[in-house]
C-alpha positions as CSV (number, residue, x, y, z in Angstrom):
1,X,0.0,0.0,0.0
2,X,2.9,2.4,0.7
3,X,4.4,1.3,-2.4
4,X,1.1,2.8,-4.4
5,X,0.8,5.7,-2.6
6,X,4.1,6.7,-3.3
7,X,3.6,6.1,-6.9
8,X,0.3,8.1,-7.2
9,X,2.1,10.6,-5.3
10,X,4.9,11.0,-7.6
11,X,2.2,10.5,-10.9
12,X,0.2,13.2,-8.8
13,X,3.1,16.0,-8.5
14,X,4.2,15.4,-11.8
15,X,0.7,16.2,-13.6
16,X,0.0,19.2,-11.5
17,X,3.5,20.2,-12.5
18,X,3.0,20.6,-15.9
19,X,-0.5,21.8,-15.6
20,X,1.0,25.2,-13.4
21,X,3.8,25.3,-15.5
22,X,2.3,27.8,-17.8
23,X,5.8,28.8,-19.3
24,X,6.0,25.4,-20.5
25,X,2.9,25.3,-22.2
26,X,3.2,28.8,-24.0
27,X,6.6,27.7,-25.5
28,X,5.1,24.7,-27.0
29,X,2.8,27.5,-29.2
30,X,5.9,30.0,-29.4
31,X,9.2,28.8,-28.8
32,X,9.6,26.3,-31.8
33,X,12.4,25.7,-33.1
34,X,16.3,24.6,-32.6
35,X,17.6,24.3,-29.5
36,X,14.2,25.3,-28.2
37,X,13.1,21.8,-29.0
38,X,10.6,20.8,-26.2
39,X,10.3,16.6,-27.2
40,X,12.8,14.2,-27.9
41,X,13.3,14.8,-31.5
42,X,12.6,11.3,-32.4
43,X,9.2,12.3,-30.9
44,X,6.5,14.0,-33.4
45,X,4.0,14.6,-31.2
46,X,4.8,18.4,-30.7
47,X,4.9,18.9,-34.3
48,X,1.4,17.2,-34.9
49,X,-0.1,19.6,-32.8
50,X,1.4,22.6,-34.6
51,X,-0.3,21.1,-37.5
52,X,-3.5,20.3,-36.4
53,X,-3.8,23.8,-34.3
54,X,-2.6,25.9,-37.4
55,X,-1.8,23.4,-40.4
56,X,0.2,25.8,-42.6
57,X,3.9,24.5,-41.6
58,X,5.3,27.6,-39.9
59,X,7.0,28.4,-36.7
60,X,6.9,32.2,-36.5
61,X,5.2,35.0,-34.7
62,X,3.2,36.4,-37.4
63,X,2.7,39.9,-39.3
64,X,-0.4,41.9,-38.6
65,X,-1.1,44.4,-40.9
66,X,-3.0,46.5,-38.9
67,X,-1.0,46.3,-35.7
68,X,-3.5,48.0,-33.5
69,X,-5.6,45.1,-33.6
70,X,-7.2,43.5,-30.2
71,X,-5.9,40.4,-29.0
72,X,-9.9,39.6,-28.3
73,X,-10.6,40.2,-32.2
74,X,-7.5,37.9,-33.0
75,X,-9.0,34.4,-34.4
76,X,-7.0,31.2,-35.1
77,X,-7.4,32.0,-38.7
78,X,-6.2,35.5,-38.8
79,X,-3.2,34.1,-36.6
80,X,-2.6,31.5,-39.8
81,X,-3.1,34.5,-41.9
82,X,-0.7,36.4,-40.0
83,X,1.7,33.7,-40.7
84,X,1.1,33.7,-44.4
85,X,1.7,37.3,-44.7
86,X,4.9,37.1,-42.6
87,X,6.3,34.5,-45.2
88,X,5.2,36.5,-47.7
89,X,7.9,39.5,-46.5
90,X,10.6,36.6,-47.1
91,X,9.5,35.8,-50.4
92,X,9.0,39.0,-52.0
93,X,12.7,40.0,-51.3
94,X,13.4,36.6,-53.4
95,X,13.5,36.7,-57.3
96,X,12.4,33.6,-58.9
97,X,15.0,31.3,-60.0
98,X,17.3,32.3,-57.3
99,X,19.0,29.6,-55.7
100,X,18.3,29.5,-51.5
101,X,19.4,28.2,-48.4
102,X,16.8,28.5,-45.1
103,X,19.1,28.0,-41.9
104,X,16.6,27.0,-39.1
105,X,13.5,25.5,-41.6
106,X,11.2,24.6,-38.8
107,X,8.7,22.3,-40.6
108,X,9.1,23.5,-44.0
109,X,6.2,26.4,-44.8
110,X,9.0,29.1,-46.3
111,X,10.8,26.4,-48.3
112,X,7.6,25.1,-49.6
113,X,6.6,28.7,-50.9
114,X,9.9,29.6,-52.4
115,X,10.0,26.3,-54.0
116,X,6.4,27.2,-55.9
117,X,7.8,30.3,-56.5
118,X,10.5,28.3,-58.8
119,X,13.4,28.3,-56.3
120,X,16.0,25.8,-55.8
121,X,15.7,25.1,-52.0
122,X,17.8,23.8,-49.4
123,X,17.3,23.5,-45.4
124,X,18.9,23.3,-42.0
125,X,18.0,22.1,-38.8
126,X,19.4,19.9,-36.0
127,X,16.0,18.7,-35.6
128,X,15.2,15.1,-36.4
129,X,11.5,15.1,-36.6
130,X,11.6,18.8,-39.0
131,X,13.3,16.6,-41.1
132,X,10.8,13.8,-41.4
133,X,8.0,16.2,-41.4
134,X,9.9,17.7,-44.5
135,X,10.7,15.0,-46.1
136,X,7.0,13.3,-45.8
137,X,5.2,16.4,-47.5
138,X,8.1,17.8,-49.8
139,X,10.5,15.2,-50.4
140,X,12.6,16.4,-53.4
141,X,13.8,19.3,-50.6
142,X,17.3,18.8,-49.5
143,X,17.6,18.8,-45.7
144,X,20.7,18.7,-43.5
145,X,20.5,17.5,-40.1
146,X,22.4,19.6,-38.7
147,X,23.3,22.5,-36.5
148,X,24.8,25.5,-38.7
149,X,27.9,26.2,-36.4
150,X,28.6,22.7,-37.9
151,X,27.4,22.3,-41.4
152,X,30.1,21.3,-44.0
153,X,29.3,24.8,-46.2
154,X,31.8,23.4,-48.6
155,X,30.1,20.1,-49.5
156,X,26.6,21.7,-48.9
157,X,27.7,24.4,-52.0
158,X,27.1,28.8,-52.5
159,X,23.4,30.3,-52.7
160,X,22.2,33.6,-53.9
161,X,20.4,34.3,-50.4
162,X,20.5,32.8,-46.8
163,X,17.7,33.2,-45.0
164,X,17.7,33.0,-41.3
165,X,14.0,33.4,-40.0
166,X,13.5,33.4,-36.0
167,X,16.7,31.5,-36.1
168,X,19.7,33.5,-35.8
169,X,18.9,34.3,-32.1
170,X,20.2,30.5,-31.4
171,X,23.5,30.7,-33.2
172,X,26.8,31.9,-32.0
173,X,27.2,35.3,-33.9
174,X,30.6,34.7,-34.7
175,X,30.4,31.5,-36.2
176,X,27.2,32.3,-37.5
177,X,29.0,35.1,-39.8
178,X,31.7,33.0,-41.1
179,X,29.3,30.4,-42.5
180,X,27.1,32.5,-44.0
181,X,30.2,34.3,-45.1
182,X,31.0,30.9,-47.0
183,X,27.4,30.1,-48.1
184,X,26.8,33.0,-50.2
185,X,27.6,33.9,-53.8
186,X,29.8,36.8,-54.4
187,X,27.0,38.9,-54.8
188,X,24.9,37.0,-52.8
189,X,22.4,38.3,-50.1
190,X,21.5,37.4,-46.4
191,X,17.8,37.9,-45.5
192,X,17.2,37.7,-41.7
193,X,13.9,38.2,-39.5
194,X,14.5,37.9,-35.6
195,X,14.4,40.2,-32.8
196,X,17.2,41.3,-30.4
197,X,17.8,42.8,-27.4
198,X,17.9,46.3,-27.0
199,X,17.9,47.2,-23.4
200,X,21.0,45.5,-22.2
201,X,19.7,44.9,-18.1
202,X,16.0,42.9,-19.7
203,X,15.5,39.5,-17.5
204,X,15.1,37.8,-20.9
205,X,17.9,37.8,-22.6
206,X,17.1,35.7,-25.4
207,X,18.1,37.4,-28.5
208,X,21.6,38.5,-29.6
209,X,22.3,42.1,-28.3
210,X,21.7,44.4,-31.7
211,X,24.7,46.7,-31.4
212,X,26.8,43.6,-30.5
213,X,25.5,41.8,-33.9
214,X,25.4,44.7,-36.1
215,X,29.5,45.4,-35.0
216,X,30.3,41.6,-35.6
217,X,28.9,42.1,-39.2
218,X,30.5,45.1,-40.2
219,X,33.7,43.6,-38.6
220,X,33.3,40.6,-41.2
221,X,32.9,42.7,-44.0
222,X,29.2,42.9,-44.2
223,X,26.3,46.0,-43.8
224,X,23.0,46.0,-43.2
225,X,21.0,47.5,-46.6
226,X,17.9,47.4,-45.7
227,X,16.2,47.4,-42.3
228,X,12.7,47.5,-41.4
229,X,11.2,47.6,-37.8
230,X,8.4,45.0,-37.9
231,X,8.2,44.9,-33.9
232,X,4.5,46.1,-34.0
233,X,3.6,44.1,-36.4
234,X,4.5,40.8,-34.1
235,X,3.2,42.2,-31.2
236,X,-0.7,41.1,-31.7
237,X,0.5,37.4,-31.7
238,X,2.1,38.3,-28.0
239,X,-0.9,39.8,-27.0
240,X,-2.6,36.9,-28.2
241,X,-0.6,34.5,-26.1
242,X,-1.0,36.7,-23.2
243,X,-4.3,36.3,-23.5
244,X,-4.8,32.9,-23.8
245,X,-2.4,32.5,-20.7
246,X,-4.2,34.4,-18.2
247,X,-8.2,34.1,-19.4
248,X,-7.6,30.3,-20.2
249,X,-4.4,28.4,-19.1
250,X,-4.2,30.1,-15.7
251,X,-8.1,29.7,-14.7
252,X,-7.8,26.4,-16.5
253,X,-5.5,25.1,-14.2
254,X,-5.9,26.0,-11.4
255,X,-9.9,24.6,-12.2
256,X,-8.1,21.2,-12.3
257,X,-5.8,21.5,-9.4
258,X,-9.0,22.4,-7.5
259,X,-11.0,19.2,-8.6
260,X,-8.1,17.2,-8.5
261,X,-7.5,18.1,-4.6
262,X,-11.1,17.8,-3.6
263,X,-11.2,14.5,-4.9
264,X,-7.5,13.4,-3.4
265,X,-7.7,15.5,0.2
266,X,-4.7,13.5,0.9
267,X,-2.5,14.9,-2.1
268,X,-4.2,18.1,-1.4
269,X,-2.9,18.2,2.2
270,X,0.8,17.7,1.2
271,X,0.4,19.5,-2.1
272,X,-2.2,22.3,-2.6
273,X,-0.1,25.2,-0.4
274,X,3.2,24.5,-3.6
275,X,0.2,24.5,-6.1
276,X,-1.3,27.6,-4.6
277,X,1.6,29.3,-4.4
278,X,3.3,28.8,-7.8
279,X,-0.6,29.4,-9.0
280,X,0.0,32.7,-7.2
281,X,3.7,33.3,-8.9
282,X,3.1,32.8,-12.3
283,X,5.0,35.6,-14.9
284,X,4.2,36.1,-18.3
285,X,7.0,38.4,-19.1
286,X,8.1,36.2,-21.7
287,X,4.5,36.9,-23.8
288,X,4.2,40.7,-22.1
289,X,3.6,42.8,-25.4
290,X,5.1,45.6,-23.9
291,X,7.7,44.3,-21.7
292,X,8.5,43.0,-25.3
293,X,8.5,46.4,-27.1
294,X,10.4,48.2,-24.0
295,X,13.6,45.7,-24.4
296,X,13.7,44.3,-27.9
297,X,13.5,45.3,-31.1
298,X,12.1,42.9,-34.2
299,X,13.9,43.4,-37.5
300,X,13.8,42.7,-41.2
301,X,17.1,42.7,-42.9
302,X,18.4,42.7,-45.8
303,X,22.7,41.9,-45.6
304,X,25.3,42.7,-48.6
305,X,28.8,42.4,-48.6
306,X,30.6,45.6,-48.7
């Protein structure tokens, strides 16, 4: 009997655990790609429900036109549209026939539009079940398994444009540089979309510092030709998430904490004051719209050689 009860405890802690854990369960929506992998990457559970929930194949925050929109009026479908027209700033700055390399390809949505567009396409992720996701709906797409810092650029080949969307922010600047220095064509171009950090004493501080990346660049022989503040434009998706979290998630669990407790009064003696309390603790800095705004900045870039 102590045996069981020690079991159901442990079963017990560990689903109210995840239930409270509200950071957890906004990343799966948000944080999506790279070394933000939240399963086992032979696991393709998390990317099932990233299909089913939104079922266009991309891992991005979005682009709202009209950036005063309110996070009640936001719908799942103007989120996927928001996704759409995201891509679609990527694939404009693309002429057709141009030969491309996506570094971070999530599950495949960009590379499936530039390849319509007529593109030669090629992607990279160290994640093992992007890969299978891209090579079940698009299979003539080249994918390397890889992370960049260690991707053979000389057996992979030169591109007209690198394109680093949301991705950038998990690579080592540095290293970053150099092989993106060797993937593109003389007169090649590096597209990037991310945001970075801006006020230097955030908590979060994921992101690359902008003045730090921007001095690496030029240092490497690149400058920055075109750069367009979208951070506005993302923030409806944050708002969104925000949302969600505290009108849904939050009451949500703590609902089934509640009903949980009352029907185990001996889990809720040992347990309910933790629950309670981290009930009572929860942050959502991480999805704060303008905690966002006030310490990062969300860019579209276009990158030359000098």
């Amino acid at each position: 009997m102590a045996r069981r009860e020690k079991r159901l405890m442990g079963e017990a802690r560990g689903i109210v655990w995840r239930l409270i854990n509200i950071k957890a369960i906004i990343s799966l929506f948000l944080s999506r790609k790279n070394k933000r992998n939240i399963h086992n990457p032979e696991n393709d559970l998390e990317l099932a429900l990233y299909n089913s929930l939104l079922g266009n194949n991309y891992l991005h925050y979005g682009y709202f036109a009209d950036s005063q929109i309110k996070a009640e009026d936001i719908s799942l479908n103007l989120l996927k549209k928001s996704m759409d027209d995201y891509a679609s700033l990527l694939v404009s700055r693309v002429k057709e026939g141009e030969e491309i390399i996506e570094v971070g390809c999530g599950m495949g949505g960009l590379l499936a539009r530039f390849d319509k567009q007529g593109n030669r396409v090629v992607g990279v992720t160290p994640n093992l079940s992007q890969v299978r996701h891209i090579a079940k709906y698009w299979p003539h797409i080249q994918i390397y398994n890889n992370m960049f810092e260690e991707l053979d650029c000389d057996n992979v080949g030169q591109f007209d444009v690198v394109i680093n969307s949301e991705s950038f922010q998990y690579i080592d600047i540095k290293r970053g540089i150099e092989q993106v220095d060797k993937l593109l064509k003389q007169n090649g171009r590096w597209i990037m979309s991310d945001y970075f950090v801006i006020n230097k004493e955030t908590h979060n501080r994921s992101g690359h510092i902008f003045t730090e990346f921007e001095s690496a660049i030029n240092k490497a022989g690149f400058v920055i030709v075109e750069k367009i503040d979208i951070t506005d434009n993302i923030l409806p998706t944050l708002k969104y998430a925000h949302l969600l979290a505290s009108n849904l998630a939050i009451p949500l669990a703590d609902f089934t904490a509640k009903k949980f407790f009352l029907r185990h009064p001996f889990f809720e003696y040992l347990f309910a004051p933790v629950v309670e309390n981290k009930l009572a603790n929860i942050r959502l800095d991480t999805i704060d719209a303008d905690i966002f705004k006030r310490d990062k900045i969300y860019l579209l870039m276009t990158i030359r050689r000098k």
